[in-house]
C-alpha positions as CSV (number, residue, x, y, z in Angstrom):
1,X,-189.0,14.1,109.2
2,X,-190.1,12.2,106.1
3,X,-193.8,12.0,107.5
4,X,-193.8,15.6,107.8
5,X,-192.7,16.7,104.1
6,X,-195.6,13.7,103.4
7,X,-198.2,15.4,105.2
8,X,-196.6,19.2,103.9
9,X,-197.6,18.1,100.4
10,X,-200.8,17.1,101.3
11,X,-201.8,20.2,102.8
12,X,-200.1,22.4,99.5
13,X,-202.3,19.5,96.9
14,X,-205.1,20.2,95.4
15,X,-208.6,21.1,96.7
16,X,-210.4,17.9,98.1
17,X,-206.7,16.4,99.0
18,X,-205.0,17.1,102.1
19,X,-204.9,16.0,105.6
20,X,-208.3,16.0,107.1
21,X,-208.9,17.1,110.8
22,X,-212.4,15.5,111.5
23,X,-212.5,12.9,114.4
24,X,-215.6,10.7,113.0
25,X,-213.8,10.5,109.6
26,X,-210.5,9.4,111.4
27,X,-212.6,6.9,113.7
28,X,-214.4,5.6,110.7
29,X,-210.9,5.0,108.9
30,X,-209.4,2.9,112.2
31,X,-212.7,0.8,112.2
32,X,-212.2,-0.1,108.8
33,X,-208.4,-1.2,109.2
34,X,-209.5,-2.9,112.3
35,X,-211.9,-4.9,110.7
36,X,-209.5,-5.5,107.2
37,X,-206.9,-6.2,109.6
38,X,-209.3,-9.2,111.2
39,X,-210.5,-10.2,107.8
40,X,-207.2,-11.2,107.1
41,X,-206.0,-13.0,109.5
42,X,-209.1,-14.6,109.4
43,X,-208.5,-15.5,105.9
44,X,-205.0,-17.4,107.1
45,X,-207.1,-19.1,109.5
46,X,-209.4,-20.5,107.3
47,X,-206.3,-21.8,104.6
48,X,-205.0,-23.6,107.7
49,X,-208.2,-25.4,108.2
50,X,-209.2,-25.8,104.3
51,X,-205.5,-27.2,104.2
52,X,-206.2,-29.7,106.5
53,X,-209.6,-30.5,105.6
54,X,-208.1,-31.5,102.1
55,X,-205.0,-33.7,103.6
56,X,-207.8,-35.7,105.7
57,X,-210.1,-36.0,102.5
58,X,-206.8,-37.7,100.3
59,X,-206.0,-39.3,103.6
60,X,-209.5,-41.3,103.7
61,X,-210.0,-41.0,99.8
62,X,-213.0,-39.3,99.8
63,X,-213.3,-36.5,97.0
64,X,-217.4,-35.5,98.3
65,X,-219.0,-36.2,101.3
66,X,-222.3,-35.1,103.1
67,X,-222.2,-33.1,106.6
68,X,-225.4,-32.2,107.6
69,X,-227.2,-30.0,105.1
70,X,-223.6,-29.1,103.3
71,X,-222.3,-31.0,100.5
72,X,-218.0,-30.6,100.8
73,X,-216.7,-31.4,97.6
74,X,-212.3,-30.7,96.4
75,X,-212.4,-28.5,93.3
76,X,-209.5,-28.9,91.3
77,X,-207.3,-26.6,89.5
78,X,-206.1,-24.6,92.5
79,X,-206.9,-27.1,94.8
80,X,-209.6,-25.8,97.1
81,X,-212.9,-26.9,99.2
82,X,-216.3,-26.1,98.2
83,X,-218.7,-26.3,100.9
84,X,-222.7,-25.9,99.0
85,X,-225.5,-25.7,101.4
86,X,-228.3,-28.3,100.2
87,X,-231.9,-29.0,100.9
88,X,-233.9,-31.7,100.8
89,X,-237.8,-31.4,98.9
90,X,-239.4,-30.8,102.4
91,X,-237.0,-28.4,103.7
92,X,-237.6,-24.8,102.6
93,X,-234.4,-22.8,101.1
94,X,-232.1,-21.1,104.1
95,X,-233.2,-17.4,104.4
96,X,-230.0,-15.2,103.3
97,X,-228.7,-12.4,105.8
């Protein structure tokens, strides 16, 4: 009952506010929450591993290492990894997407 005085109010508001009928809008809108949905829970993922990615790093001492071309370093403050791509002089720079 409460959804339909919402969605009342919206139709009597102004010009440019109100429920909107269009299908492509409304598919548009449940793509997006899809993919924010996914983005976050991605987001928790990526704590869990940066988490314990810090916990092995105390664990063996290490505050830097070298993996491959990426340089994994512990910033302080709010304790957090920073992963820098690097190249060597005879490497070009990674192309950006």
């Amino acid at each position: 009952m409460a959804k339909d005085k919402q969605l009342d109010a919206l139709e009597d508001a102004a010009p440019g506010v109100g429920v909107v009928k269009d299908r492509k809008l409304n598919a548009l809108a449940d793509e997006f929450t899809e993919k924010r949905d996914a983005k976050a829970e991605l987001a928790e993922q990526m704590t869990g591993i940066e988490t314990k990615i810090l916990d092995r790093m105390d664990e063996i001492g290490v505050k830097v290492f070298r993996y491959a071309d990426r340089i994994v370093s512990i910033k302080d403050g709010r304790r957090h990894v920073k992963i820098k791509q690097v190249t060597t002089a005879d490497e070009p720079p990674p192309e950006k997407d």
